[in-house]
VORO-608727 format. One record per residue (C-alpha): x, y, z. Coordinates in steps of 0.25 Angstrom, whole numbers. Layout:
+-------+-------+-------+
!    xx !    yy !    zz !
+-------+-------+-------+
!     X !     Y !     Z !
...
+-------+-------+-------+
END
This chain:
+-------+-------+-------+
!    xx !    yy !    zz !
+-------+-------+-------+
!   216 !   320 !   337 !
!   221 !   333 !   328 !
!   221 !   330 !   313 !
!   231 !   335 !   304 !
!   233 !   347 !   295 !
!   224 !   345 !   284 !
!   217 !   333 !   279 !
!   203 !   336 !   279 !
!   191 !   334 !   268 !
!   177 !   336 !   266 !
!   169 !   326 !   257 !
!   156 !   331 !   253 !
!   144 !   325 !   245 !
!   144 !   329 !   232 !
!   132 !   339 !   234 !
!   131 !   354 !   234 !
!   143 !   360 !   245 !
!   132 !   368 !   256 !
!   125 !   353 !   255 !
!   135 !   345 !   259 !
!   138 !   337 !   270 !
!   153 !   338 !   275 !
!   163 !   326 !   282 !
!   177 !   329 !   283 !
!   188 !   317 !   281 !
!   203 !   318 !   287 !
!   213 !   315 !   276 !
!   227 !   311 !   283 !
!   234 !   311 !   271 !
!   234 !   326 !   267 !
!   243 !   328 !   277 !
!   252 !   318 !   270 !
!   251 !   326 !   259 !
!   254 !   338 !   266 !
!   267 !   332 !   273 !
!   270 !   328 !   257 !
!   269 !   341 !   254 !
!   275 !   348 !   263 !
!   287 !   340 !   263 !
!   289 !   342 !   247 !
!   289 !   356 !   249 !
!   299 !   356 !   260 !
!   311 !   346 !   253 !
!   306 !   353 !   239 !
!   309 !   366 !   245 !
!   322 !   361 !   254 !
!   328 !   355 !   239 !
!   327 !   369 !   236 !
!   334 !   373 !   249 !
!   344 !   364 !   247 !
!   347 !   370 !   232 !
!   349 !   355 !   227 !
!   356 !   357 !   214 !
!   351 !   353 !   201 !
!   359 !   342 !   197 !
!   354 !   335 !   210 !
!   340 !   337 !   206 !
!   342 !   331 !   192 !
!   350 !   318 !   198 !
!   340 !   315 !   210 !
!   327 !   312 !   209 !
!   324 !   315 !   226 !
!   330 !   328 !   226 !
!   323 !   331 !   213 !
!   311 !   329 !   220 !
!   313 !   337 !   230 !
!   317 !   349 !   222 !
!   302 !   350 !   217 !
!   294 !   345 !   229 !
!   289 !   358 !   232 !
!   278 !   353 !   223 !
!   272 !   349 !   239 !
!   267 !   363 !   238 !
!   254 !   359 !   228 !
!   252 !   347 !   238 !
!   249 !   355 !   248 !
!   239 !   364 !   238 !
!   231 !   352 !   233 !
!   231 !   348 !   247 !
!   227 !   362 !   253 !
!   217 !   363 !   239 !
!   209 !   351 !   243 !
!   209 !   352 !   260 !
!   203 !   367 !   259 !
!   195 !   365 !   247 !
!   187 !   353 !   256 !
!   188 !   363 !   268 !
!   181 !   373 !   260 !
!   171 !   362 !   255 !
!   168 !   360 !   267 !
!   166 !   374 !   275 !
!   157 !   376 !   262 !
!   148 !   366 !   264 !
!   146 !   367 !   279 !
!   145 !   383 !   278 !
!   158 !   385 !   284 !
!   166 !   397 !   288 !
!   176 !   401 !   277 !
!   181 !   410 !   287 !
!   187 !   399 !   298 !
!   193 !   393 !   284 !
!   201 !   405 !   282 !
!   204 !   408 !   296 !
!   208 !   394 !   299 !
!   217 !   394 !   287 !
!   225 !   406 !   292 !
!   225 !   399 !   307 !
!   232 !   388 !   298 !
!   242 !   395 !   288 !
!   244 !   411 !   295 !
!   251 !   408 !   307 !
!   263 !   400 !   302 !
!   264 !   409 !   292 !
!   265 !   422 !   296 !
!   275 !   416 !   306 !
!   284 !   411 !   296 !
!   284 !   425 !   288 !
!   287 !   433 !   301 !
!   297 !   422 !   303 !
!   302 !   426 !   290 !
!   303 !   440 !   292 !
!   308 !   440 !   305 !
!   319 !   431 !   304 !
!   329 !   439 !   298 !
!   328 !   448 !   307 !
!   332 !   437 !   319 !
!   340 !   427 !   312 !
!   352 !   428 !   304 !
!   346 !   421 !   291 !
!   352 !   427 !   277 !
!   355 !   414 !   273 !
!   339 !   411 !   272 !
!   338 !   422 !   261 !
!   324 !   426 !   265 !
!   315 !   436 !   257 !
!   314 !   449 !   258 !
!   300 !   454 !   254 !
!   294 !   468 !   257 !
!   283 !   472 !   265 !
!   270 !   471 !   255 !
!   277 !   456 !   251 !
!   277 !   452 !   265 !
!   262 !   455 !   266 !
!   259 !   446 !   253 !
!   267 !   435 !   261 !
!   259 !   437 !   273 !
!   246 !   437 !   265 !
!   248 !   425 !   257 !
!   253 !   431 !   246 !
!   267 !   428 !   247 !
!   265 !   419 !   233 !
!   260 !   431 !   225 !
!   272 !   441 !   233 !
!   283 !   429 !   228 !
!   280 !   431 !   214 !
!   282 !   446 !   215 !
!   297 !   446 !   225 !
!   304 !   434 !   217 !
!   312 !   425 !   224 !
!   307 !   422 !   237 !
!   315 !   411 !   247 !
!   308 !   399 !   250 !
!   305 !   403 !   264 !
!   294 !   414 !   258 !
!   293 !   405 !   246 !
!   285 !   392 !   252 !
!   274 !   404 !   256 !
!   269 !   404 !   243 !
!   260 !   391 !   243 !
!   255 !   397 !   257 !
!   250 !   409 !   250 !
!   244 !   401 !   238 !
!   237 !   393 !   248 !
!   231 !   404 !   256 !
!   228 !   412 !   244 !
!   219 !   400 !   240 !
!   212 !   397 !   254 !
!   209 !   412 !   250 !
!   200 !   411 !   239 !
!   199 !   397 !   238 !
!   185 !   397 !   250 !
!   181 !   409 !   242 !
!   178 !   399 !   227 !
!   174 !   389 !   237 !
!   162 !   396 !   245 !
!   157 !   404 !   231 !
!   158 !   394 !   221 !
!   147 !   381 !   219 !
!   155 !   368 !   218 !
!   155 !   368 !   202 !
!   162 !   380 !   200 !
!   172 !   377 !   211 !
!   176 !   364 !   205 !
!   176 !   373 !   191 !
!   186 !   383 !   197 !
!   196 !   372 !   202 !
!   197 !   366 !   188 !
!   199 !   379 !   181 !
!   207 !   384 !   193 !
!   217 !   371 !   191 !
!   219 !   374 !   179 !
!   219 !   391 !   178 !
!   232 !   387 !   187 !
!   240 !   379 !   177 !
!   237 !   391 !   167 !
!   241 !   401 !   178 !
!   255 !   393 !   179 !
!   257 !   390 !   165 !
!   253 !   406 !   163 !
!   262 !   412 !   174 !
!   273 !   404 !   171 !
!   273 !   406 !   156 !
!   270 !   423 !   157 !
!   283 !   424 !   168 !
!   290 !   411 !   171 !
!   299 !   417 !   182 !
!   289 !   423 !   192 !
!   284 !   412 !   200 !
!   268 !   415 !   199 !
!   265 !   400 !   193 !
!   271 !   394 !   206 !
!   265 !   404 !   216 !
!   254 !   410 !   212 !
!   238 !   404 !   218 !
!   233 !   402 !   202 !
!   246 !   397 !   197 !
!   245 !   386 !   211 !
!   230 !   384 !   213 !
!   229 !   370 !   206 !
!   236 !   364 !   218 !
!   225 !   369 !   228 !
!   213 !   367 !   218 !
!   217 !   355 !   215 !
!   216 !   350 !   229 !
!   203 !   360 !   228 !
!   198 !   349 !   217 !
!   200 !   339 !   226 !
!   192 !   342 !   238 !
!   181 !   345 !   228 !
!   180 !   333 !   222 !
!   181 !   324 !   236 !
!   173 !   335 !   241 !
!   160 !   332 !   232 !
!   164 !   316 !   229 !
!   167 !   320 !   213 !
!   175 !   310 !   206 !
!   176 !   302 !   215 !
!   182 !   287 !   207 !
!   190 !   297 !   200 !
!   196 !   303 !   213 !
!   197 !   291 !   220 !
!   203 !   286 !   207 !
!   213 !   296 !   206 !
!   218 !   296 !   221 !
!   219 !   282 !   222 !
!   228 !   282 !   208 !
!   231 !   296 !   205 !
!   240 !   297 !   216 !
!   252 !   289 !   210 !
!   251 !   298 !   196 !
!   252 !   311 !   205 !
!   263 !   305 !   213 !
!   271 !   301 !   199 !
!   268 !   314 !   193 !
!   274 !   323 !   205 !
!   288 !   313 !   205 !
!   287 !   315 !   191 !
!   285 !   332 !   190 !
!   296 !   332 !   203 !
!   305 !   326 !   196 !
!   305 !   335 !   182 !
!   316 !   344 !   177 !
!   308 !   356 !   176 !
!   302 !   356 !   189 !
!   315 !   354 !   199 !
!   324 !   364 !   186 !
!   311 !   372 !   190 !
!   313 !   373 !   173 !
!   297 !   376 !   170 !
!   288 !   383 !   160 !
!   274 !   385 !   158 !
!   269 !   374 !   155 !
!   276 !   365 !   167 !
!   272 !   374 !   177 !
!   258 !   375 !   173 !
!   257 !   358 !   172 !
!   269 !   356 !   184 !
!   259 !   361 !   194 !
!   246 !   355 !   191 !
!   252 !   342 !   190 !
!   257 !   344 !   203 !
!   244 !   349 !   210 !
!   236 !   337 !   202 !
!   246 !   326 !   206 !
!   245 !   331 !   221 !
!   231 !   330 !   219 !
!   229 !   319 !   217 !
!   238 !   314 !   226 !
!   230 !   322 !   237 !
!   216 !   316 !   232 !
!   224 !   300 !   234 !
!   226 !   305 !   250 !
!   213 !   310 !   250 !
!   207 !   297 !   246 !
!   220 !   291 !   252 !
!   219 !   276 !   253 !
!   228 !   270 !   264 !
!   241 !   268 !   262 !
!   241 !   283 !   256 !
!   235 !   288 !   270 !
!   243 !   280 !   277 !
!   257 !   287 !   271 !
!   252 !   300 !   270 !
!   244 !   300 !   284 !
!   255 !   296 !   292 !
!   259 !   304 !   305 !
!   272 !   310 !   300 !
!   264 !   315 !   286 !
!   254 !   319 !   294 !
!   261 !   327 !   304 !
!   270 !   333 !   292 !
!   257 !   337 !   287 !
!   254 !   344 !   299 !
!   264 !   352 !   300 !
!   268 !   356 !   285 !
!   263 !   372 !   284 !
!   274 !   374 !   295 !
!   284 !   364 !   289 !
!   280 !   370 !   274 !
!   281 !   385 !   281 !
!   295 !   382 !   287 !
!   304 !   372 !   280 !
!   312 !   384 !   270 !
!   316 !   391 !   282 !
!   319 !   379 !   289 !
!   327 !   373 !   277 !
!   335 !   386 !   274 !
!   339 !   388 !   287 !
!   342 !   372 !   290 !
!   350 !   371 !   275 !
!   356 !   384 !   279 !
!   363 !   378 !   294 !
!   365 !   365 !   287 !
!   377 !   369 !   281 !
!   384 !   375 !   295 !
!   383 !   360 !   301 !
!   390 !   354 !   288 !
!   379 !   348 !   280 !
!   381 !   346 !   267 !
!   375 !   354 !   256 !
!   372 !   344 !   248 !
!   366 !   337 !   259 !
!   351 !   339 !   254 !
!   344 !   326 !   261 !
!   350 !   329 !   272 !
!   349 !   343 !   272 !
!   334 !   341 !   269 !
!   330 !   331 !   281 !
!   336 !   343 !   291 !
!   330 !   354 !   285 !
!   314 !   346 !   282 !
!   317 !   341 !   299 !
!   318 !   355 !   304 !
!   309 !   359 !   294 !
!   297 !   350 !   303 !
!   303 !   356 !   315 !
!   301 !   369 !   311 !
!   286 !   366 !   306 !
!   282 !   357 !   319 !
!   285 !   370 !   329 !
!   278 !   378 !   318 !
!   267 !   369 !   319 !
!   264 !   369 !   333 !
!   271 !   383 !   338 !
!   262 !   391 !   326 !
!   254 !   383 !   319 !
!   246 !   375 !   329 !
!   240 !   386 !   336 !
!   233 !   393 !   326 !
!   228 !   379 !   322 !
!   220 !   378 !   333 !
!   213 !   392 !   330 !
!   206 !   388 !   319 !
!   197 !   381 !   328 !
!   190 !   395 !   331 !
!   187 !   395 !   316 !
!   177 !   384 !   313 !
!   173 !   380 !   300 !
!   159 !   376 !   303 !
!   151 !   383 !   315 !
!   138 !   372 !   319 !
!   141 !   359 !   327 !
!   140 !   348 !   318 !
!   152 !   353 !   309 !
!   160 !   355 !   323 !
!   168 !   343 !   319 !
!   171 !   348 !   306 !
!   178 !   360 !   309 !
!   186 !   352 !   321 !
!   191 !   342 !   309 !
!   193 !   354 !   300 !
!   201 !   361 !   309 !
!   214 !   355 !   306 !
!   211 !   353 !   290 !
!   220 !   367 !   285 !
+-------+-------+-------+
END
């Protein structure tokens, strides 16, 4: 049977890392977590498309939600922060190649987009699509965007359209999968755990720091430093499993901490000076960190998920959203702009928004499922030439692990 996208672990005894003896567990309700996430970022983003006015914000609660779910983004770094940090772990202590975990993430992330960002450039050339107001960048900015820089090149052009925009997280990700093995392979356990804390915090000051020197450039929101807790935090959480520390306290926390974190999110959604995007330096540096803790925690409860949990979050619909979320996170503003942008010939509405939003998020999943298995599924299965682990008795491994990014 093929598993999923993403749900795999490595618990270790709490001994020294080149000592330990590796088992890895399938967790069915990360991909759960992954459709959550995915599908925040999408209706966040399509409220936005939508251009739902202020006064409609203020007076309903669903729409005001909406307007700020993109906060799905950090989900989907805590979970990213705790799967390849217990990747990591684990090609560390069987001696693995850091060189299959790099050439199976590019098999993973490279394909889908470079074909999105030619897509980009050569559809204007083909199409007639001025109403999609794409950007315009020059010929060094399109070789940041195509190196993963695209966060840092944003920062620099200004205003950018939300179909370069949603790059941004791509770029912080791959800049962390970078250096992240680097700090991994070098560092003993003690000071690794060091650097998270400090790390964790450093990015609170780096936010409340760039914010407060110049408010209007977006460095607090784009920048790997200003960004890192999300990923460290789920960084922290694969260590701790990893090594069986804390463990009443984790097991504590996931089977009551996840109810806190829910009410805390509802509660920051739902605040003027997020969705009026009315924010100093102080709320960005806190708005953020709460947000990567209370994801979190809500990531360590489906880890240790009891059965009702796994049962929601497991289900085949989650599961298969889960599966194809890259491509449905990589199409939707395209897909919405140009779906919103027809709408209006067939007579629907403008303010319409449910309805507006169901068709666009539909062909949005259309668009992702033929992505899924016209680009994405073949490069997949290169990564079999690219084994973790070399001798017999971890074959099994790298067949379970083969599926984990």
């Amino acid at each position: 049977m093929r598993l999923p996208d993403a749900a795999f672990l490595v618990i270790l005894p709490m001994t020294q890392i080149k000592q330990a003896s590796v088992i890895s567990n399938y967790i069915p309700a990360l991909d759960g977590l992954r459709a959550i996430a995915v599908l925040l970022v999408v209706l966040g983003h399509y409220a936005g498309t939508l251009k739902i006015p202020t006064t409609i914000l203020e007076n309903h609660l669903v729409y005001r939600f909406l307007a700020s779910a993109a906060i799905g983004v950090d989900l989907f770094f805590v979970i990213s922060g705790f799967l390849i940090t217990s990747l990591l772990l684990e090609v560390r202590a069987r001696d693995g190649s850091m060189k299959s975990f790099w050439m199976r993430r590019i098999l993973r992330i490279a394909p889908l987009f470079i074909f999105y960002l030619v897509f980009l450039v050569v559809l204007p050339h083909i199409a007639d699509v001025e109403f999609l107001k794409l950007s315009s960048f020059s010929a060094i900015e399109w070789i940041g965007i195509f190196a993963y820089l695209a966060n840092i090149v944003f920062l620099f052009h200004g205003k950018v359209s939300q179909e370069y925009v949603i790059l941004w997280s791509l770029s912080i990700e791959e800049q962390f999968y970078l250096t992240w093995p680097f700090l991994i392979k070098t560092l003993e356990f003690k000071d690794l755990r060091r650097f998270i804390v400090l790390a964790i915090s450093l990015a609170f000051a780096f936010r409340f720091g760039s914010y407060l020197y110049s408010p209007k450039v977006d460095a607090h929101y784009f920048l790997l430093f200003c960004r890192m807790d999300g990923l460290l935090f789920g960084a922290l959480i694969a260590f701790f499993r990893t090594y069986g520390e804390f463990e009443i306290a984790r097991r504590w926390i996931a089977r009551w901490g996840w109810l806190f974190a829910v009410l805390m999110l509802l509660y920051l959604l739902q605040e003027k000076p997020y969705y009026q995007e009315i924010k100093g330096a102080f709320y960005i540096g806190y708005f953020y960190f709460v947000v990567a803790l209370s994801w979190a925690i809500i990531v360590l409860h489906a880890i240790e998920a009891p059965v009702w949990t796994e049962r929601i979050l497991a289900n085949r619909v989650a599961r298969y959203i889960g599966k194809i979320s890259y491509g449905l996170y990589i199409w939707h503003p395209i897909v919405g702009k140009v779906t919103d942008y027809h709408l209006d010939g067939f007579g629907f509405e403008e303010e319409a928004y449910a309805t507006r939003m169901t068709i666009m998020l539909s062909l949005s999943f259309v668009a992702a499922t033929l992505s899924f298995y016209t680009i994405e599924t073949g490069f997949l299965k290169l990564k079999k030439h690219f084994p973790y682990f070399s001798d017999e008795t971890t074959a099994k491994r790298n067949e379970g692990a083969k599926q984990k990014e």
